[in-house]
Residue frames as a rotation matrix with the C-alpha (Angstrom) as fourth column:
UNK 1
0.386 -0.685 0.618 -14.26
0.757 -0.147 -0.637 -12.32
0.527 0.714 0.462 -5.42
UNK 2
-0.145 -0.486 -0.862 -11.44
0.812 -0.557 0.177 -10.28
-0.566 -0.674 0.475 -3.38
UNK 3
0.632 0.382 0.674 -12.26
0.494 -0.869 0.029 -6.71
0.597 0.314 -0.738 -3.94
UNK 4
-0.386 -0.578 -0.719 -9.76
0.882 -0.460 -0.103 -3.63
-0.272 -0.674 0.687 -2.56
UNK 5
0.863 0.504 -0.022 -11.19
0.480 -0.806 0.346 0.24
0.157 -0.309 -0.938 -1.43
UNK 6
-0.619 -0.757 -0.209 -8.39
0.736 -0.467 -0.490 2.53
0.273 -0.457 0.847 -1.04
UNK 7
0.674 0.692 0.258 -9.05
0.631 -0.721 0.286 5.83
0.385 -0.030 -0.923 0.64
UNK 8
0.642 -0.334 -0.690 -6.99
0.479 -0.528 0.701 8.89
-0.598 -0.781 -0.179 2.61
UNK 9
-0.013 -0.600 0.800 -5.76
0.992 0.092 0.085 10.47
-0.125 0.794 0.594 -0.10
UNK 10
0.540 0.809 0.232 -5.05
0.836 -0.548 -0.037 13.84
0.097 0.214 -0.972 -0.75
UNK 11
0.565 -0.480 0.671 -3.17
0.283 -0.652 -0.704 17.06
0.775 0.587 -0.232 -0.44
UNK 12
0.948 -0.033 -0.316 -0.84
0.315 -0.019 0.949 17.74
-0.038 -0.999 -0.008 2.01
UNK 13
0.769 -0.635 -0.074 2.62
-0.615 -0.704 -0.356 19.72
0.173 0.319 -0.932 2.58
UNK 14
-0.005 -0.991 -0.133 6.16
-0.043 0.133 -0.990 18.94
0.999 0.001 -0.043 2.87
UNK 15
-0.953 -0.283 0.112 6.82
-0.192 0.275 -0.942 17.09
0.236 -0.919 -0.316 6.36
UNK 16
-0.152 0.948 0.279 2.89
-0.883 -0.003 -0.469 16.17
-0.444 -0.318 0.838 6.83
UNK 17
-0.799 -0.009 0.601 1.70
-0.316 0.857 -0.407 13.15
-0.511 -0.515 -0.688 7.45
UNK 18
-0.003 0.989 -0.151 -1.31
-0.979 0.028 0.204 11.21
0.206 0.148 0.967 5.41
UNK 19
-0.689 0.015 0.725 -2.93
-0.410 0.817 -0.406 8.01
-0.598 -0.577 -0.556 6.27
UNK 20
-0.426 0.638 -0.642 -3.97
-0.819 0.030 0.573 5.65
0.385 0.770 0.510 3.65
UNK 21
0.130 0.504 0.854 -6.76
-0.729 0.632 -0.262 2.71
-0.672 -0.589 0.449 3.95
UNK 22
-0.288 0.297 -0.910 -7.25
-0.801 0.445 0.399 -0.18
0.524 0.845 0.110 2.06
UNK 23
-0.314 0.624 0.716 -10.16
-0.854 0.145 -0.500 -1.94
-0.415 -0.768 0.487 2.49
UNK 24
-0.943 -0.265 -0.203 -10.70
-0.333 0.787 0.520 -5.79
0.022 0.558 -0.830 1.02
UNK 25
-0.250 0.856 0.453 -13.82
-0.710 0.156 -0.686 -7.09
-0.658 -0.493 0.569 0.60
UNK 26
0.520 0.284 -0.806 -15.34
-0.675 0.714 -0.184 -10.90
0.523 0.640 0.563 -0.80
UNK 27
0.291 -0.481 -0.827 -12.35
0.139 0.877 -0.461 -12.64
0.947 0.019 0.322 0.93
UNK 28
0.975 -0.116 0.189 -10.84
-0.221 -0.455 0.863 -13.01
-0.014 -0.883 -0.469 4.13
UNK 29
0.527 -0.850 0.014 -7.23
-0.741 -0.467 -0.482 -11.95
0.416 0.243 -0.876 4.07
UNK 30
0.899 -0.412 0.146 -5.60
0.247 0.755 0.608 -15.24
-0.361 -0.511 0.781 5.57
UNK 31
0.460 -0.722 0.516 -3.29
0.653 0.669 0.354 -15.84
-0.602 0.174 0.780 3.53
UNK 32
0.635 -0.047 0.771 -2.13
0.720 -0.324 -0.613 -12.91
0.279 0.945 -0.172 1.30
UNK 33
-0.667 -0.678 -0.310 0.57
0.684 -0.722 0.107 -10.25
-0.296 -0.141 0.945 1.11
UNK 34
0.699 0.701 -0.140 -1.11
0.654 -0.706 -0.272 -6.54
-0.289 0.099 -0.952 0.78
UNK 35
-0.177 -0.782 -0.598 0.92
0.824 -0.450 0.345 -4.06
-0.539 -0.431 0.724 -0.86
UNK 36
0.699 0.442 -0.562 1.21
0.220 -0.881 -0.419 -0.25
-0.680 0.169 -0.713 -1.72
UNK 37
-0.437 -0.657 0.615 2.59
0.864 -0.115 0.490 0.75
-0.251 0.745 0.618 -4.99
UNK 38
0.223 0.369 -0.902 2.94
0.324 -0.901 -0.289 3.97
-0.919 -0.228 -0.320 -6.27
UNK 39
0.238 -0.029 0.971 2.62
0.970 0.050 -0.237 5.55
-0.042 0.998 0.040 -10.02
UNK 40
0.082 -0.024 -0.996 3.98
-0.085 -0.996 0.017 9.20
-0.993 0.083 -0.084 -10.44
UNK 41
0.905 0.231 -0.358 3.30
-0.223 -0.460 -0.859 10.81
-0.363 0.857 -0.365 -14.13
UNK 42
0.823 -0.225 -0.522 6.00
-0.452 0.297 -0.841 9.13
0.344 0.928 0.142 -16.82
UNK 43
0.036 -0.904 0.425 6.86
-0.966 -0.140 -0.217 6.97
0.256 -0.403 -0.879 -14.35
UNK 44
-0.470 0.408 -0.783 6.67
0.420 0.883 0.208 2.97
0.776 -0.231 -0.587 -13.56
UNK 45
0.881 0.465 0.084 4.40
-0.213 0.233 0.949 1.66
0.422 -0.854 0.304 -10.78
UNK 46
-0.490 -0.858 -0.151 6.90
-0.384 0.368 -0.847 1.13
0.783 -0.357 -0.510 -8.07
UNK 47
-0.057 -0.326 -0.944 6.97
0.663 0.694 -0.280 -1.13
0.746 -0.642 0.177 -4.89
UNK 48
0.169 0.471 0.866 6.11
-0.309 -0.809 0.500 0.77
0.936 -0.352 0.009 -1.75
UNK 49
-0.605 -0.111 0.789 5.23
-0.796 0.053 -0.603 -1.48
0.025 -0.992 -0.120 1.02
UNK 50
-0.346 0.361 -0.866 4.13
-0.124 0.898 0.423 -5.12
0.930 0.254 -0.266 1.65
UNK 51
-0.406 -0.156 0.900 2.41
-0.886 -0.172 -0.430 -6.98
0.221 -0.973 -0.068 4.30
UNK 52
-0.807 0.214 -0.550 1.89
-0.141 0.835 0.531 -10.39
0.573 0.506 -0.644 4.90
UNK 53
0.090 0.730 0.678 -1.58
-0.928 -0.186 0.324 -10.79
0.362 -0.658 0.660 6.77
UNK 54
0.303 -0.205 -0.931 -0.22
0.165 0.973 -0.161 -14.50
0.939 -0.105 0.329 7.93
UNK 55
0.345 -0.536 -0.770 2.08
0.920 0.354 0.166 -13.61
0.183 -0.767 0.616 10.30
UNK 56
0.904 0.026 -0.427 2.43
0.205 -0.903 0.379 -9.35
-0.375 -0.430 -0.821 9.83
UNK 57
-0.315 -0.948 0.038 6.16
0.628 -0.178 0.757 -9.31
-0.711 0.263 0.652 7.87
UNK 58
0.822 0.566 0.063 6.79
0.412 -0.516 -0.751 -6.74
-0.392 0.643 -0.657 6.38
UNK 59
-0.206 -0.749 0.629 8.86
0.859 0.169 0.483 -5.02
-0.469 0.640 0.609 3.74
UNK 60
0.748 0.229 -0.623 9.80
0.053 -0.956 -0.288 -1.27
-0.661 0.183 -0.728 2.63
UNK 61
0.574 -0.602 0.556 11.21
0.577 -0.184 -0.796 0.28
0.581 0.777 0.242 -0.44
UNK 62
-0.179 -0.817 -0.548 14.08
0.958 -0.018 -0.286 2.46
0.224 -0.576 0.786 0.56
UNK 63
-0.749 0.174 0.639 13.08
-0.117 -0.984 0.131 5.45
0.652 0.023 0.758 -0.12
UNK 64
0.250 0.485 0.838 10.32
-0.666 -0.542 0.513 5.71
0.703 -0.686 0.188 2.47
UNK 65
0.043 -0.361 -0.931 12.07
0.761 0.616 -0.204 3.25
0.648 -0.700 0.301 5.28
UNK 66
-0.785 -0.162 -0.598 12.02
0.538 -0.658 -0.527 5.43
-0.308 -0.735 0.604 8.86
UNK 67
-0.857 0.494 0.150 9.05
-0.466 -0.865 0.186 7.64
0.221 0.089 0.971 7.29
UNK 68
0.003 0.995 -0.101 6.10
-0.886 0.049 0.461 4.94
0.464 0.088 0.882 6.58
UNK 69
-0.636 0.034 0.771 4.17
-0.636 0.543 -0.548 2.30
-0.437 -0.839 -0.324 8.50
UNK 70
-0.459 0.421 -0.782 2.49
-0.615 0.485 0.622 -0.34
0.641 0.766 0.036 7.15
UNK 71
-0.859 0.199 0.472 0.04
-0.377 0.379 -0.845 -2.28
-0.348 -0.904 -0.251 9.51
UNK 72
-0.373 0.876 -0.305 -3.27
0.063 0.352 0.934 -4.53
0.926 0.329 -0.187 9.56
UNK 73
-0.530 0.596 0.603 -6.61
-0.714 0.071 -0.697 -5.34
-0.458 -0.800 0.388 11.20
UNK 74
-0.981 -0.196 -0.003 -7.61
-0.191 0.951 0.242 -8.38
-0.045 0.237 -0.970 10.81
UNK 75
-0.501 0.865 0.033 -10.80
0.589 0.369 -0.719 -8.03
-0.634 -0.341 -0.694 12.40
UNK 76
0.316 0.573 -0.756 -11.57
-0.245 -0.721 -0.648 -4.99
-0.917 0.390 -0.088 10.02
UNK 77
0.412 -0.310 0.857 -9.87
0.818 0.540 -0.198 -6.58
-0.401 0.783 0.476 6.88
UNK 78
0.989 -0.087 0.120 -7.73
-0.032 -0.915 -0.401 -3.74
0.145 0.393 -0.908 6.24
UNK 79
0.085 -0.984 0.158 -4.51
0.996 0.083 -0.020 -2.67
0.007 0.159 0.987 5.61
UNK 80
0.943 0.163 0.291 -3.39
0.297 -0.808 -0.508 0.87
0.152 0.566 -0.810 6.23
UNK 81
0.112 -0.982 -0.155 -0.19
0.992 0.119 -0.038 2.87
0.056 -0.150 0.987 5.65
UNK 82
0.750 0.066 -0.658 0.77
0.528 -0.658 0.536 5.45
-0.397 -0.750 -0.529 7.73
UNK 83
-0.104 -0.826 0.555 3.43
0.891 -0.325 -0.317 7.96
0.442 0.461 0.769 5.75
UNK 84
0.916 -0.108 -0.385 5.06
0.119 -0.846 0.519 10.74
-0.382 -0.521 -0.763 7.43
UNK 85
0.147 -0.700 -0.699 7.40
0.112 -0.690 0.715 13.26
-0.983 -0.184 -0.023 6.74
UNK 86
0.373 0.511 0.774 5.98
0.602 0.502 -0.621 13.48
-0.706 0.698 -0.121 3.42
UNK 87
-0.389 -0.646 -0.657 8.14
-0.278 -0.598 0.752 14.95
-0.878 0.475 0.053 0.34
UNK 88
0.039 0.657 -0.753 7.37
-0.744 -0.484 -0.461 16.08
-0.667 0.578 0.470 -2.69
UNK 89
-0.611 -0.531 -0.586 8.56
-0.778 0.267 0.569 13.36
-0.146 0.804 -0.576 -4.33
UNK 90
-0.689 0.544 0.479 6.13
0.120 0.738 -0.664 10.98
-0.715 -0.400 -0.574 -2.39
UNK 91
-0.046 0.804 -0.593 3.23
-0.763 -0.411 -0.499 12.66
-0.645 0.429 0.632 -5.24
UNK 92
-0.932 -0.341 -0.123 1.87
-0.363 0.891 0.273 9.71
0.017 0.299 -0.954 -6.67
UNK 93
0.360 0.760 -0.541 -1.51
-0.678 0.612 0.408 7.46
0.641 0.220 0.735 -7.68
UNK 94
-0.822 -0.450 0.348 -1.06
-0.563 0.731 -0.385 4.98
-0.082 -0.512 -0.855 -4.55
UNK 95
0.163 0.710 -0.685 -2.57
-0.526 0.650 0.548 1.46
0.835 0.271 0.479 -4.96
UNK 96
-0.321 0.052 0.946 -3.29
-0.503 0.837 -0.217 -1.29
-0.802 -0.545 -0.243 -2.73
UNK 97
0.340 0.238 -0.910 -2.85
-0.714 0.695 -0.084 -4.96
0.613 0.678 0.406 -4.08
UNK 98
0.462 0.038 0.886 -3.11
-0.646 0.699 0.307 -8.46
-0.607 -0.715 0.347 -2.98
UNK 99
-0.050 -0.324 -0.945 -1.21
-0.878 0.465 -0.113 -11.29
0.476 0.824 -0.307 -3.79
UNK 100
0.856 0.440 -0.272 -2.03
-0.332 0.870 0.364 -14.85
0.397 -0.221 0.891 -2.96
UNK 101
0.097 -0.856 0.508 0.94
-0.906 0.136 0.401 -16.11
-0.412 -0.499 -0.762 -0.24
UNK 102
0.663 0.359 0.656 -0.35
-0.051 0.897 -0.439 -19.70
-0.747 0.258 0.613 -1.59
UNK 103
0.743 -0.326 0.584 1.26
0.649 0.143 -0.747 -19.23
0.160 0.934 0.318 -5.22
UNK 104
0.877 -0.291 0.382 3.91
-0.165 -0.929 -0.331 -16.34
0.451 0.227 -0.863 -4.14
UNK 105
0.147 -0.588 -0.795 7.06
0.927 0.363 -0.097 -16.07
0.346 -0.723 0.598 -2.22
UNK 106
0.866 0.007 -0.500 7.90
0.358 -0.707 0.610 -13.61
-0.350 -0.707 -0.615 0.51
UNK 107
-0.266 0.819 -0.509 8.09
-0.383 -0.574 -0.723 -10.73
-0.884 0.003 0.467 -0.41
UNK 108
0.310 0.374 0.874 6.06
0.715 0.514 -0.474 -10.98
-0.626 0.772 -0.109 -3.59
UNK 109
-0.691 -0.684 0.234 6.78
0.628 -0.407 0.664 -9.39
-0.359 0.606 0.710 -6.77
UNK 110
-0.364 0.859 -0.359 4.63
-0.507 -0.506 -0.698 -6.97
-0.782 -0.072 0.620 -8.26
UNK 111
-0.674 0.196 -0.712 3.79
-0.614 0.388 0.688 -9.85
0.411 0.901 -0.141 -11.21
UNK 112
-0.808 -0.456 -0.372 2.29
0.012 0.620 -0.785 -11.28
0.589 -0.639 -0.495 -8.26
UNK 113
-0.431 0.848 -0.309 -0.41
-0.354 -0.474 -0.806 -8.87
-0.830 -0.238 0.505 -7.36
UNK 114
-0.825 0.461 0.328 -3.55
0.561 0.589 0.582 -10.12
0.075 0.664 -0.744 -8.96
UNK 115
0.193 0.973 -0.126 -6.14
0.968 -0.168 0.184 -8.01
0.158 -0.157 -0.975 -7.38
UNK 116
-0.792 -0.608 -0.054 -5.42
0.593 -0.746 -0.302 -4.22
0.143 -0.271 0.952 -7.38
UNK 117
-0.287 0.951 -0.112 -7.35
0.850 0.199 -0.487 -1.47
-0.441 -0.235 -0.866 -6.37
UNK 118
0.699 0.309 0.645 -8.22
0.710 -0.405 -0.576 2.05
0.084 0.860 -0.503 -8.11
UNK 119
-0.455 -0.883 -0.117 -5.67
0.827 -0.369 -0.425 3.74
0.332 -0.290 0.898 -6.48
UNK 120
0.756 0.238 -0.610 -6.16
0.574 -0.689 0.443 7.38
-0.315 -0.685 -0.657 -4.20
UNK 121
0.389 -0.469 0.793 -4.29
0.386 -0.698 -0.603 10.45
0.836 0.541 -0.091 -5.47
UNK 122
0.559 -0.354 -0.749 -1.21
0.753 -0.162 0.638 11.90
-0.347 -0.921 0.176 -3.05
UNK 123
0.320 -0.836 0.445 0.14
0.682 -0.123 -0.721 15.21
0.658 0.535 0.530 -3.52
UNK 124
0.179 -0.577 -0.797 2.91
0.789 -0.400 0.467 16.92
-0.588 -0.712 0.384 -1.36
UNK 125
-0.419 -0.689 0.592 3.20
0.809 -0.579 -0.102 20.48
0.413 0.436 0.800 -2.19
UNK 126
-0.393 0.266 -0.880 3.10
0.661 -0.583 -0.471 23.90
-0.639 -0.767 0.053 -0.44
């Protein structure tokens, strides 16, 4: 059973830079899209960042386009995203979730994720 580990959360100012992980574990990531969604306080879960571990496409919300990186390792089954130039707005509960490429289309939706993980607390403030 696919299992996901975030980690690299944590505090960090305006224009600084954190690096999150998410680690999978039970499956091997062939076929699936990985993405980061992000929950600030009496707000939805939004869309973040996808990745397809097939072939590496990927897909950014606007709001962090030019700031964050999304990237695997296959050989480590991981997925991390790189976010820089970090604003306050970025504060947020970030998940990692998988969705099956098998049953999905590119990108997936977030009805899509099935597997999600506990999420890793980000906040930007001086």
């Amino acid at each position: 059973q696919l299992q996901l580990v975030e980690s690299g959360g944590g505090l960090v100012q305006p224009g600084g830079s954190l690096r999150l992980s998410c680690v999978a574990s039970g499956v091997i990531l062939d076929y699936y899209a990985i993405g980061w969604f992000r929950q600030a306080p009496g707000k939805e879960r939004e869309g973040v960042s996808c990745i397809a571990t097939t072939d590496g496409s990927t897909d950014y919300a606007q709001s962090v386009k030019g700031r964050f990186i999304i990237s695997r390792d296959k050989d480590k089954n991981t997925v991390t995203l790189q976010m820089n130039s970090l604003k306050a707005e970025d504060t947020a509960i970030y998940y990692c979730a998988a969705a099956d490429l098998m049953r999905a289309d590119w990108p997936p939706g977030i009805a899509d994720y099935g597997t999600w993980g506990q999420g890793t607390q980000v906040t930007v403030s001086s």
